[in-house]
C-alpha positions in Angstrom: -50.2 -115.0 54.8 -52.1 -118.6 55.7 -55.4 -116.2 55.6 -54.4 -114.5 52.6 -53.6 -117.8 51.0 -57.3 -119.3 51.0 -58.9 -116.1 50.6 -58.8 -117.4 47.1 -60.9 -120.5 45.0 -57.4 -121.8 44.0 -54.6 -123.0 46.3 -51.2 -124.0 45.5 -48.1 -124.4 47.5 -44.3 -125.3 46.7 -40.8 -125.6 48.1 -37.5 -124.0 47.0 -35.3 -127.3 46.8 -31.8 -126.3 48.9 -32.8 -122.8 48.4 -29.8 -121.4 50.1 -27.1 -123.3 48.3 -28.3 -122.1 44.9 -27.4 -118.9 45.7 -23.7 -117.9 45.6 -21.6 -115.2 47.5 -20.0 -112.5 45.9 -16.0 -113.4 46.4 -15.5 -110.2 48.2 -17.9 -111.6 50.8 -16.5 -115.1 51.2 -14.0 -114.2 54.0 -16.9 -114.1 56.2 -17.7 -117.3 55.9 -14.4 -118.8 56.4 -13.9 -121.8 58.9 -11.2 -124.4 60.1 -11.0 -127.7 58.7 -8.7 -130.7 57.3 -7.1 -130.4 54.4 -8.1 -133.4 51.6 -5.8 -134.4 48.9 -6.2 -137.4 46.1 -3.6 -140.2 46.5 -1.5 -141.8 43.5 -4.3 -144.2 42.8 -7.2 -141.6 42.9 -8.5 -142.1 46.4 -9.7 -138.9 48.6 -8.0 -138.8 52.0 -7.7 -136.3 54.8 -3.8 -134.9 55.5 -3.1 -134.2 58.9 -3.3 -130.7 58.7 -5.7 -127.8 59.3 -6.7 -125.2 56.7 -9.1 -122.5 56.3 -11.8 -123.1 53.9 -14.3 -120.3 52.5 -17.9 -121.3 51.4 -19.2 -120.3 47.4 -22.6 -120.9 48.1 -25.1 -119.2 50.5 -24.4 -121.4 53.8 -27.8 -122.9 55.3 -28.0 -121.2 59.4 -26.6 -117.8 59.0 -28.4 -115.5 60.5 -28.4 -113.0 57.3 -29.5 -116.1 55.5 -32.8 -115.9 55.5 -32.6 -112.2 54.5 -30.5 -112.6 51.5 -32.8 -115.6 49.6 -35.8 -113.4 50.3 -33.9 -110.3 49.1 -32.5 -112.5 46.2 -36.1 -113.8 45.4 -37.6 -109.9 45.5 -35.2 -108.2 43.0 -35.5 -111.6 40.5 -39.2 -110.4 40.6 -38.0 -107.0 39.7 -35.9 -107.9 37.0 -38.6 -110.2 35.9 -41.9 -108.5 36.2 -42.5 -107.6 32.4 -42.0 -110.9 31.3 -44.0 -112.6 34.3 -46.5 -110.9 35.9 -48.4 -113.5 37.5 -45.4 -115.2 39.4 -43.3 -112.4 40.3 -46.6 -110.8 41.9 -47.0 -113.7 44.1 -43.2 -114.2 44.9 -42.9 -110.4 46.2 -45.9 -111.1 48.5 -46.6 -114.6 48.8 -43.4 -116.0 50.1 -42.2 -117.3 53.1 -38.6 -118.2 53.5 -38.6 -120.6 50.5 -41.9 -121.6 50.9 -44.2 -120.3 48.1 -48.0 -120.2 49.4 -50.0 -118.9 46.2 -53.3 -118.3 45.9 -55.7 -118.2 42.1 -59.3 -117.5 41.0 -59.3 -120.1 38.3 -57.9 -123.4 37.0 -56.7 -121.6 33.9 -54.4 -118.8 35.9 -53.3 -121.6 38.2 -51.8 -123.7 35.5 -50.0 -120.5 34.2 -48.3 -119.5 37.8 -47.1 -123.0 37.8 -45.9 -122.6 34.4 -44.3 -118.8 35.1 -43.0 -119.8 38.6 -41.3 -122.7 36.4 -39.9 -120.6 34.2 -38.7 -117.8 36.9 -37.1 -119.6 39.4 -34.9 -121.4 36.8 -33.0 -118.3 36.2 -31.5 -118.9 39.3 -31.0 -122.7 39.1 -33.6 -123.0 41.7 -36.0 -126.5 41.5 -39.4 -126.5 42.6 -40.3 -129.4 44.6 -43.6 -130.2 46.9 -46.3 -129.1 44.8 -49.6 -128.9 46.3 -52.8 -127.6 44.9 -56.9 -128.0 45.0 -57.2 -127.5 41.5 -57.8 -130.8 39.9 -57.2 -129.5 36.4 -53.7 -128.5 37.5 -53.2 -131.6 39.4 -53.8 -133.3 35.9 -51.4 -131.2 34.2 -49.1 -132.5 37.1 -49.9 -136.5 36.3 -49.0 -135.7 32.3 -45.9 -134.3 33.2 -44.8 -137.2 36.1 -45.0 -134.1 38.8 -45.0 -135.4 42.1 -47.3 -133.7 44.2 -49.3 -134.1 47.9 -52.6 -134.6 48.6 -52.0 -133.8 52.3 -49.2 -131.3 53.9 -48.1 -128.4 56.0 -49.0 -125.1 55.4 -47.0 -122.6 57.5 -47.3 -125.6 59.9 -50.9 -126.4 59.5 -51.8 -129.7 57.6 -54.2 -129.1 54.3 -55.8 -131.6 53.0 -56.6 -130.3 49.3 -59.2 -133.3 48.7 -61.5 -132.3 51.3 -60.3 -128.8 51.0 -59.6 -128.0 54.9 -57.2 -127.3 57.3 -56.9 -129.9 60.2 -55.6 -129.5 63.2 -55.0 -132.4 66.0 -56.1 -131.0 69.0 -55.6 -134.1 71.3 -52.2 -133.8 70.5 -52.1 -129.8 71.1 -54.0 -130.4 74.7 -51.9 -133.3 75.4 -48.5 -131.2 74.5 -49.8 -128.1 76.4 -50.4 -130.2 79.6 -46.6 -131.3 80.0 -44.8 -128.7 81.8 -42.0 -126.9 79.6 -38.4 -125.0 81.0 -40.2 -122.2 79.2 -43.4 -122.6 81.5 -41.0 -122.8 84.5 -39.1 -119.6 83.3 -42.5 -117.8 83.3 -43.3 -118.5 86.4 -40.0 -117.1 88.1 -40.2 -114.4 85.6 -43.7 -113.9 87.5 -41.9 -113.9 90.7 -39.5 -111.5 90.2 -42.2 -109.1 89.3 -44.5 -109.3 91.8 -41.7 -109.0 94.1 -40.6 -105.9 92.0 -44.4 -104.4 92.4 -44.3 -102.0 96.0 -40.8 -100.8 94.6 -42.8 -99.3 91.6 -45.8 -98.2 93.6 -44.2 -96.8 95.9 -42.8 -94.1 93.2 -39.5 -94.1 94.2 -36.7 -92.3 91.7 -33.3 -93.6 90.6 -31.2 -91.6 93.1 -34.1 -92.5 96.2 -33.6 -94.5 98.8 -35.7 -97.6 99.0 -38.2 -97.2 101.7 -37.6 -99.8 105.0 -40.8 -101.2 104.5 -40.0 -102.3 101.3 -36.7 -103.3 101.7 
């Protein structure tokens, strides 16, 4: 997708705000996401306090760290495309095959098609109640249609977790930090090496061809 993404003259990126919550459950699927927790009640004068007492609770909205979650917004996403795609062709292309998670990494030939994605993906993604935050383009024409409209956009962020600066037009990567990071010994490292280990260990067992039901040879044993 990061290749795909500058394979074109135009770049632009944007964020689902609280993606998640703007989706909600069906009520038959609610029960799943019950959980444990105080009950709250309002007091004579209007105050919120916590009883002491436990209740079950049931979440409306699409709870953040499920692991369906991330399936269900891009499933969402896809069939708003669906319903969409007559009315707008340009977004709903890019949101069946340009997404990531939230994350919407778009790429455009011209200035004039980039200013009407932004304008379809504005359109689209409020049937759903879901904002569009942390613009980011190249174009300078869009980024002027951005400053008339009080848009807050970047000059510099993360793509799929590699920093774009759209002024200069490149990707930049830190590689002091990457060498300086790869030098300090990890538990993963550590649990490669005794993976290693066991292997080698593991290695005149399997050259020695034994079967399941076979006695392991002395000399290996």
């Amino acid at each position: 997708m990061l290749l795909r993404f500058r394979l074109s003259k135009i770049a632009i990126t944007s964020d689902g705000s609280q993606a998640f919550l703007q989706l909600i459950l069906a009520d038959e699927d609610r029960d799943a996401t019950r959980f444990l927790w105080y009950k709250t009640e309002y007091t004579s004068d209007g105050n919120l306090c916590i009883a002491d007492e436990i209740v079950t609770y049931r979440f409306t909205p699409l709870p953040f760290g499920l692991t369906s979650s991330p399936f269900l917004l891009s499933a969402s996403l896809r069939e708003l495309a669906t319903m969409y795609k007559q009315t707008y062709p340009i977004a709903t292309k890019h949101i069946e095959n340009n997404t990531y998670m939230d994350d919407f990494v778009i790429g455009t030939s011209t200035d004039t098609e980039a200013i009407t994605l932004y304008r379809e993906m504005l359109q689209l993604t409020s049937h759903i109640s879901l904002p569009l935050a942390k613009w980011t383009t190249n174009s300078k024409a869009l980024q002027g249609v951005w400053k008339q409209e009080n848009v807050p956009f970047r000059e510099i962020t993360q793509v799929l977790g590699v920093e774009w600066d759209t002024d200069k037009d490149v990707f930049q990567i830190d590689v002091q930090a990457k060498i300086a990071e790869a030098s300090r010994t990890s538990n993963k490292a550590f649990t490669s090496e005794a993976d290693v280990k066991i292997l080698r260990s593991l290695e005149p067992i399997r050259s020695s061809y034994c079967h399941c039901e076979d006695f392991i040879p002395g000399y290996v044993a």
